[in-house]
C-alpha positions in Angstrom: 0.0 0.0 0.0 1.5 3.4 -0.8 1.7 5.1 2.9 0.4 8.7 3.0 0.7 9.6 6.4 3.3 9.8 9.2 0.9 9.6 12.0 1.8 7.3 14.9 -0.8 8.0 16.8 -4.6 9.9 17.2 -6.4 11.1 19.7 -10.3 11.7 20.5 -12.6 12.3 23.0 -15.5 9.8 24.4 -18.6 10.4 22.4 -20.8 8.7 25.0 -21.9 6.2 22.4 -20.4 3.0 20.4 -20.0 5.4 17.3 -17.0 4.5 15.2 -13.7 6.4 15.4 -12.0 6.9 12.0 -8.1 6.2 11.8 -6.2 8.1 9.5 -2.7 6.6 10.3 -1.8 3.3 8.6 -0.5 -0.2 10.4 0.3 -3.3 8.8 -1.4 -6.0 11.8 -4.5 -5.3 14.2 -2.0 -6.0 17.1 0.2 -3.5 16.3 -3.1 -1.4 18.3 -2.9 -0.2 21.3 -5.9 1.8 22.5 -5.4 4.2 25.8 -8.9 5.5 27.3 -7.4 7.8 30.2 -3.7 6.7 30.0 -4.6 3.6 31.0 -4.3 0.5 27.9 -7.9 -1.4 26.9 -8.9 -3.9 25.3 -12.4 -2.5 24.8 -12.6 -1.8 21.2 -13.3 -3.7 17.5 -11.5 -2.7 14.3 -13.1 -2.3 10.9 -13.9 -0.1 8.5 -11.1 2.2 8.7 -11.5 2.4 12.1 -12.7 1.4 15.8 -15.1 1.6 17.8 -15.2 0.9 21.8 -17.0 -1.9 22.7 -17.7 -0.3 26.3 -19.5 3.3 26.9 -16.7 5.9 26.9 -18.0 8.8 28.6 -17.3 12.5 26.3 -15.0 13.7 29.5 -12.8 10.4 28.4 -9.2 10.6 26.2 -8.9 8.0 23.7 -5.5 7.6 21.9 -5.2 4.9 19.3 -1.2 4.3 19.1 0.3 1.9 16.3 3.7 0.0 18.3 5.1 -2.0 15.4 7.1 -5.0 16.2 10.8 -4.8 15.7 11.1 -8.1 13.8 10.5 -9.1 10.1 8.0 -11.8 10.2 8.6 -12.7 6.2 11.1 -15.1 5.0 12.3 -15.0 1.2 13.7 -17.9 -0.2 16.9 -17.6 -1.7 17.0 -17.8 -5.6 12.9 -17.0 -5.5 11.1 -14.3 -7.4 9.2 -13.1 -4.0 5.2 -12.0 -4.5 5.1 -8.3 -5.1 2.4 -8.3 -1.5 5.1 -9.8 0.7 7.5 -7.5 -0.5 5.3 -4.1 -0.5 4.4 -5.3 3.1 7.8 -5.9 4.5 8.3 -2.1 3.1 5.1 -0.6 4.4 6.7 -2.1 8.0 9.7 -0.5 7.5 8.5 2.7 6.9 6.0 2.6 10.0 8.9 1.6 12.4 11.0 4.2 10.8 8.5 6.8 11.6 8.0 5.1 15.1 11.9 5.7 15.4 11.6 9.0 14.8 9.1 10.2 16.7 11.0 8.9 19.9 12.3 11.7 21.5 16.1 12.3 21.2 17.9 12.4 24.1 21.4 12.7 22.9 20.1 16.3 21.7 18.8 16.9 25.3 20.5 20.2 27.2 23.8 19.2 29.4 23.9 20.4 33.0 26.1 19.7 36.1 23.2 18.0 38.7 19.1 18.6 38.9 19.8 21.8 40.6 21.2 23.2 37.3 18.6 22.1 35.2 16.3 23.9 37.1 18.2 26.6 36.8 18.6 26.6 33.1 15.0 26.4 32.8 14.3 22.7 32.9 11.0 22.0 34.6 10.3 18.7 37.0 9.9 16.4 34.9 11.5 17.6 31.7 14.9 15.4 29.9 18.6 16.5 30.4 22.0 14.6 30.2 24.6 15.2 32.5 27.7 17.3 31.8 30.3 14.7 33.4 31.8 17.8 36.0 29.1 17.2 38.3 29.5 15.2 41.9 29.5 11.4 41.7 27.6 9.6 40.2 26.9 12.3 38.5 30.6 12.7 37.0 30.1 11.2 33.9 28.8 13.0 30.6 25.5 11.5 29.0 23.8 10.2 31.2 19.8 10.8 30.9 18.3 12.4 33.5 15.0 13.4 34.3 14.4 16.7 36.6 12.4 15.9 39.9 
């Protein structure tokens, strides 16, 4: 299939009904899925039709976030010295390019601000919570350069 958007993931709010939610982003197997309803993973929901829909009542103050986690593996063998079918090999692609797009929207923490301790992150403006590394020239353990950190 030609893959004509880079969306890993889509969000909605509860409708307060079993009315289907449309899925713009692509995925190659249903369990690549995962649907959060409040941060929390379910299992409450059917695909079809370009879509799901929850198979429990989702109240309209409800989050819904349909995420596509594509497995790291290649689940099709080709045969040495075989012409392989077009399908198998379009499909293999169309994973490829989901987990590179996966990839990429993983945040990047070897491009995250350097500071001594937490006490200098917060300093520079990094707020509890928020990603640094470490700069190496702060106090033990904290005396060695990239290690990811996350401000309390």
């Amino acid at each position: 299939m030609s893959i004509s958007s880079v969306l890993i993931q889509e969000s909605f709010v509860g409708n307060n009904s079993f009315t289907p939610y449309p899925l713009a982003m692509g995925w190659n197997d249903n369990d690549d899925l995962v649907l959060e309803i409040d941060g929390s993973p379910s299992t409450a929901y059917a695909l079809g039709g370009g879509g799901f829909v929850t198979t429990a009542f989702i109240p309209a103050t409800s989050t819904l976030v349909m995420k596509r986690v594509t497995p790291l593996t290649q689940g099709v063998a080709f045969p040495t010295n075989t012409t392989p079918a077009a399908e198998d090999v379009s499909a293999s692609f169309d994973k490829l390019t989901f987990i590179a797009q996966e990839l990429a929207a993983r945040p990047r923490v070897d491009l995250a601000p350097a500071f001594d301790d937490d006490t200098a992150a917060g300093v520079g403006g990094i707020s509890s919570g928020g990603i640094y590394q470490t700069t190496g020239s702060g106090s033990a353990p904290l005396n060695v350069a990239g290690i990811v950190m996350l401000k309390q």
